[in-house]
N, C-alpha and C positions, 0 to 999 in steps of 0.2 A: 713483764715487770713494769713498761713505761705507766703502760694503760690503769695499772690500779694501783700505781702511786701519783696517779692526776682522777683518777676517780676518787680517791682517797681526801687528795687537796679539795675537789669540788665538793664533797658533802664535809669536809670542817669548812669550806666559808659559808655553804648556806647553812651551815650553823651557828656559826656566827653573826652571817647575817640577819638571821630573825633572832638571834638574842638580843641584835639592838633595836628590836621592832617592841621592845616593851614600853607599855607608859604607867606612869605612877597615875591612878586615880582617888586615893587615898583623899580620906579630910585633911590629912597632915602635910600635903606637897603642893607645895605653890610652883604658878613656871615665875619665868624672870619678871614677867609682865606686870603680874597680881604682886610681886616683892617690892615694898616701900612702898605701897597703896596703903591709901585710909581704910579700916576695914570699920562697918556698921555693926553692934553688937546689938541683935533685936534677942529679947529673953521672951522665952516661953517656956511651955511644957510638949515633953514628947508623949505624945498618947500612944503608938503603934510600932513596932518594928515589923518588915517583911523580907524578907531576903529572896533577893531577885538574882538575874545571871545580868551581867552586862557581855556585850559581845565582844568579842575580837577585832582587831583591825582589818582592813581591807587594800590595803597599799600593792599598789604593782613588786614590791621589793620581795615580799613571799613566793610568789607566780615565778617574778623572773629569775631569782636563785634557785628555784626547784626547774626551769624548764633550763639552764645552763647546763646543771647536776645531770639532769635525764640527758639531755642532746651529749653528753660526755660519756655517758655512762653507757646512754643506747651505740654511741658511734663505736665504743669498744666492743661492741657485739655484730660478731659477722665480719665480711669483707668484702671489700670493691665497692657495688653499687649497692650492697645491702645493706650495708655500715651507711648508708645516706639516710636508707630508709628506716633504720633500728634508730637513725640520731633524731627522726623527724618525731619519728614516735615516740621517741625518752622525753624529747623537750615538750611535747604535748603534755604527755601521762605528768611528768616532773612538775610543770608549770601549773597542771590543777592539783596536784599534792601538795607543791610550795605553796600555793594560797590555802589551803584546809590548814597547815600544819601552821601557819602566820595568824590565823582566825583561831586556832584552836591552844595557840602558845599563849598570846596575848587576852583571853578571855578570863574573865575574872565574878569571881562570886561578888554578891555589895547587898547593900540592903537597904531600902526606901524606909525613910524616916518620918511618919508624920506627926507635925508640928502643930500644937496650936500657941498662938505669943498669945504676950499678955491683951492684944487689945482684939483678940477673936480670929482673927485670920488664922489661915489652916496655910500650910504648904508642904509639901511634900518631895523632899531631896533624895536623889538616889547615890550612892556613891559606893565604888568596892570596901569590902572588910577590910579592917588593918587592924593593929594593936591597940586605936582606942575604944573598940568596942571590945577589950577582955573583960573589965568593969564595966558594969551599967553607971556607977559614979562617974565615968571618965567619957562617957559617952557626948561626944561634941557632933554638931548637924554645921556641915556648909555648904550654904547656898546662896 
């Protein structure tokens, strides 16, 4: 009964733990940094939309909550000296699932914008979907 009400505890914190692994990439989310900055408004025209994948994080914080979860999980499997070796193995196995599952939580659709302004320059912004691309009218590019 101990064993899988501390198995239980370890897989809700790495879930929790990679729920805080998300980041806003959105045109609409500034960090603290870019807030109360001057911003430059260059006007152009969008010639293209492509819809790309941007990838996932890569942070030790996914690995190390999945190889906790396995070393917990594996050491409740077996006994004595095999519960070493079931824990060595959980946190192994655990540790490359916590990084897939931190890479594969935080991964996000977006779409590359290209721009031409008004004085010919082209550029090409990528950033994930969000609600300003429901309307093409509403559709905003930062970069």
């Amino acid at each position: 009964m101990r064993k899988s009400v501390l198995l239980v505890a370890s897989f809700t914190a790495m879930a929790l733990t990679l729920g805080g692994c998300t980041s806003s990439l959105t045109g609409d989310s500034y960090s603290r940094d870019e807030a109360r900055q001057v911003q430059t408004v260059r006007l152009g025209t969008i010639e293209s939309l492509r819809p790309v994948k941007i990838e996932g994080t890569k942070t030790p914080i996914g690995a190390g909550a999945g190889a906790i979860v396995g070393g917990v999980g594996g050491s409740a499997i077996g006994g004595g000296r095999g519960s070493i070796v079931t824990a060595v193995i959980g946190a192994v196995a655990g540790g490359l699932l916590g990084s897939a599952a931190e890479g594969g939580l935080t991964r996000a659709q977006g779409v590359e914008i290209t721009v031409r302004e008004d004085d010919g320059q082209r550029h090409q912004p990528r950033q994930s979907l969000s609600r300003a691309f429901a309307h093409k009218a509403d559709l905003q590019a930062a970069y």
